[in-house]
C-alpha positions as CSV (number, residue, x, y, z in Angstrom):
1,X,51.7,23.5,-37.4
2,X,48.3,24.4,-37.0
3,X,47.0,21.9,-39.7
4,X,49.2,19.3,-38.3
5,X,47.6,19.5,-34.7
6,X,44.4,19.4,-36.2
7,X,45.0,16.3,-38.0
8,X,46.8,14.8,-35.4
9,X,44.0,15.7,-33.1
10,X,41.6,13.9,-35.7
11,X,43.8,10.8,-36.2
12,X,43.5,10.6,-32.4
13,X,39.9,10.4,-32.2
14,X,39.7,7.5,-35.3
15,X,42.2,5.7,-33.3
16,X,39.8,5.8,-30.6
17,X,36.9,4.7,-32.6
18,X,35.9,8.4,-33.2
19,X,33.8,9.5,-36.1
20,X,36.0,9.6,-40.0
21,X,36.7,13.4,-41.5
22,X,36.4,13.2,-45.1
23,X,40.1,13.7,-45.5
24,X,41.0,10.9,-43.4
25,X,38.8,8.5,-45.1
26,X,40.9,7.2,-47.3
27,X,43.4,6.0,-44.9
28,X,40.9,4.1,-43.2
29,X,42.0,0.5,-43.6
30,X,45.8,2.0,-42.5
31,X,44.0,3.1,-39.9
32,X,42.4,0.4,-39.0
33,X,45.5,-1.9,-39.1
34,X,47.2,1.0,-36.4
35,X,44.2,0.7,-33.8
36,X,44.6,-3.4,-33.7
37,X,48.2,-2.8,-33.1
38,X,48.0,-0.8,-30.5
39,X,44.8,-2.5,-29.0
40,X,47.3,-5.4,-29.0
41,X,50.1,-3.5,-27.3
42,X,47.7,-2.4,-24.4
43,X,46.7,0.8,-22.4
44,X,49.7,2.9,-22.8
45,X,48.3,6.7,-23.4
46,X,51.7,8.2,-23.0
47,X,53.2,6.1,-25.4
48,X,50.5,6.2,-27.8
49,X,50.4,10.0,-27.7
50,X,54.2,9.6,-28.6
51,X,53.6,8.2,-31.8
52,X,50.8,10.1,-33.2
53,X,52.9,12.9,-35.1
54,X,55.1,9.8,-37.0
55,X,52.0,7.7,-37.7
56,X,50.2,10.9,-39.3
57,X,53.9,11.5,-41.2
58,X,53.7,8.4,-42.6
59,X,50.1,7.8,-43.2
60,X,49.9,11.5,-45.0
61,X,53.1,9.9,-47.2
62,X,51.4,6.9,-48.3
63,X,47.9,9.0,-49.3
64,X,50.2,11.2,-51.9
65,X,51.6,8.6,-53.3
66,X,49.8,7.7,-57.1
67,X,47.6,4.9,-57.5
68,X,47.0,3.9,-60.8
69,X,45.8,0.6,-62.5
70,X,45.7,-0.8,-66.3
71,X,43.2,0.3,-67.8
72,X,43.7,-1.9,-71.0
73,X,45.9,-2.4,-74.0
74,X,45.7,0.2,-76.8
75,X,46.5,-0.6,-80.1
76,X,47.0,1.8,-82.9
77,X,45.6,0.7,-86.5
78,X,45.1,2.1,-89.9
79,X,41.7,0.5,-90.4
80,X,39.6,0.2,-87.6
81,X,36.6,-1.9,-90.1
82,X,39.5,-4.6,-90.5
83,X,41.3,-4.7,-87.4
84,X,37.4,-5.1,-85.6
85,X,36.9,-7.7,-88.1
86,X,40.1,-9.5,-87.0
87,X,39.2,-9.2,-83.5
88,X,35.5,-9.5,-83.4
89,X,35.0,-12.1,-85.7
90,X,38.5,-13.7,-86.9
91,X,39.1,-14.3,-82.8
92,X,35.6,-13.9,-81.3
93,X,36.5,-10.4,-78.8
94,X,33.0,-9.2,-78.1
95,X,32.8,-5.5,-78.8
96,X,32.0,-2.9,-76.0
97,X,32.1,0.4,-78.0
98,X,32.3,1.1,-81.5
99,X,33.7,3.8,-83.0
100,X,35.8,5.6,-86.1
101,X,38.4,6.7,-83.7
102,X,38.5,4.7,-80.8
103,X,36.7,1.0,-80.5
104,X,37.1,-1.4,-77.1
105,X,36.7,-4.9,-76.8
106,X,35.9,-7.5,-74.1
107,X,39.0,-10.0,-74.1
108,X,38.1,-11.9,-71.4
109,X,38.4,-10.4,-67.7
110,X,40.3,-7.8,-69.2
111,X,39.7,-5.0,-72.3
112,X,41.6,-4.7,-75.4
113,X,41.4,-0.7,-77.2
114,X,41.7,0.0,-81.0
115,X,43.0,3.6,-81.4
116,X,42.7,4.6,-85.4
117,X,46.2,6.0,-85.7
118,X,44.7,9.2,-88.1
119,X,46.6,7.8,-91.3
120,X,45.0,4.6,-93.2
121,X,48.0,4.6,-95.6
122,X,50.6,4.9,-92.7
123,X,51.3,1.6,-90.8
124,X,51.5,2.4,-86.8
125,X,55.2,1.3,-85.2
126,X,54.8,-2.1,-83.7
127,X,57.6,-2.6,-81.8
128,X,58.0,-6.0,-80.0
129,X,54.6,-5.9,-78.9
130,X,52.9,-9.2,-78.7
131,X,49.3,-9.6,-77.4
132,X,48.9,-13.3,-76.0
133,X,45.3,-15.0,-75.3
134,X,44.5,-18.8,-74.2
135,X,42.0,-20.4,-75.3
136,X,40.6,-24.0,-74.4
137,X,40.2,-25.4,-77.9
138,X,43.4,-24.2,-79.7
139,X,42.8,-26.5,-83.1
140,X,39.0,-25.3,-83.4
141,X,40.5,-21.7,-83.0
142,X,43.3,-22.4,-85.9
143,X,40.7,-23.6,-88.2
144,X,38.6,-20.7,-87.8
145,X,41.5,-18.5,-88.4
146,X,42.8,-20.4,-91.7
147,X,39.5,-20.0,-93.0
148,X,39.4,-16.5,-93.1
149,X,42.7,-17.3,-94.9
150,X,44.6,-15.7,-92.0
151,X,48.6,-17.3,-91.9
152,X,48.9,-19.2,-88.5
153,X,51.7,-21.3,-87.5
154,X,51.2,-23.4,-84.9
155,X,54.4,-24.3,-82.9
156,X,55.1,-26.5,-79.3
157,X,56.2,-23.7,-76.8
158,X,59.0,-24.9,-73.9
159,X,56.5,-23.1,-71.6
160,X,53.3,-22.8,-73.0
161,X,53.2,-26.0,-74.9
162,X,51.4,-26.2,-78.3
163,X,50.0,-22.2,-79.4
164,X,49.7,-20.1,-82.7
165,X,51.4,-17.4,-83.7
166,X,50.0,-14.5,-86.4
167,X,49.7,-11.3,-87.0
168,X,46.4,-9.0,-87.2
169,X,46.0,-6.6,-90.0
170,X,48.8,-4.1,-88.8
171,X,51.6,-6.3,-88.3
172,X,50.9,-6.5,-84.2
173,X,52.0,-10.0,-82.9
174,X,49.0,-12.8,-81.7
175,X,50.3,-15.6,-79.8
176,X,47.4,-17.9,-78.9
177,X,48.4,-21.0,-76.0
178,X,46.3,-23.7,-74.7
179,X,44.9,-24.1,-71.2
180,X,44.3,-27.6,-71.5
181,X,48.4,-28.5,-72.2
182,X,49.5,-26.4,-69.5
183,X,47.3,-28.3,-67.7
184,X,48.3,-31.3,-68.9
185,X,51.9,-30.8,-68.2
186,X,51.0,-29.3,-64.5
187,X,49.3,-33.0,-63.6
188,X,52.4,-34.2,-65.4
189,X,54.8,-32.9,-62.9
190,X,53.0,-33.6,-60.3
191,X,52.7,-37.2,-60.8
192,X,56.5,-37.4,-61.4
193,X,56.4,-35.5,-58.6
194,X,55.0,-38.1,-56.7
195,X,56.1,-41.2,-58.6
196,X,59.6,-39.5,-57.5
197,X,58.8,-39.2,-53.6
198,X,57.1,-43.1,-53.2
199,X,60.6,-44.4,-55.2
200,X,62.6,-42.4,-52.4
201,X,60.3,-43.8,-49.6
202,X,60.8,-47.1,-51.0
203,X,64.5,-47.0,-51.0
């Protein structure tokens, strides 16, 4: 109970725009969003004091809870030479680090990771895993790829529009979609959208 007073004590003094221990710090912007509503509520001490011990309950609850974020894709391959030259220069992925075991990749806002899978004569389990990019200039992209003499098939998706579907080196599912014909079908809709709405005003 000790530690709890303490704490309590401490939340007391943040709340009223005290100095931030170190192990408060990170609920800070909780914090924060407590002293506006009780700025809001008005001078009430005894009522504040009240709800100290539930607010530190809860704001101790939320701290243990795990945070965690993607980090990126991994993919495991049998080849990490040919899968980085299917990624580097088949689709263009800048690389970020290189190596025999484990290779990253810029794809765009976001990373992709080549993990080698310790067996280049044992194909890694693919699963349903599909990796999807966009790209602006699908056609210029398809060529590139049928050079290489890489087998793309290039379909009209009821969501996406037209893309192009392959596979890289160890079987993993590309899709690749077009920006320009979603946008395309966004301005679409909205003109029928509004061709719609003036035929309604005129009736």
């Amino acid at each position: 109970m000790k530690g709890d007073d303490l704490r309590a004590e401490q939340l007391a003094t943040v709340l009223d725009g005290g100095p931030v221990p170190d192990d408060i710090d990170v609920l800070l912007p909780a914090v924060n969003r407590i002293r506006d509503v009780l700025q809001r509520l008005g001078p009430h001490p005894d009522h504040v004091a009240s709800l100290l011990p539930v607010l530190l309950e809860r704001l101790l609850a939320m701290s243990a809870r795990p945070v965690v974020e993607l980090a990126h894709p991994t993919l495991y391959v049998r080849d990490m030479d040919a899968s980085l030259t299917f990624y580097r220069d088949a689709l263009g992925l800048t690389v970020r680090e290189e190596g025999p075991w484990l290779s990253t990749l810029d794809a765009g806002g976001s990373a992709l990771a080549l993990r080698w899978n310790g067996n280049p004569r044992q194909a890694p389990n693919v699963g349903d895993m599909c990796i999807e990019f966009r790209t602006d200039e699908l056609d210029r992209v398809v060529q590139a790829l049928r050079r290489r003499a890489i087998v793309v098939d290039v379909k009209a998706d009821r969501h996406r529009g037209r893309c192009a579907e392959l596979r890289d080196p160890d079987g993993y599912a590309i899709t690749i979609f077009t920006r320009a014909d979603a946008t395309e079908r966004a301005a679409t809709r909205l003109l029928a959208s509004r061709d719609a709405t003036a035929q309604q005003s005129d009736d």
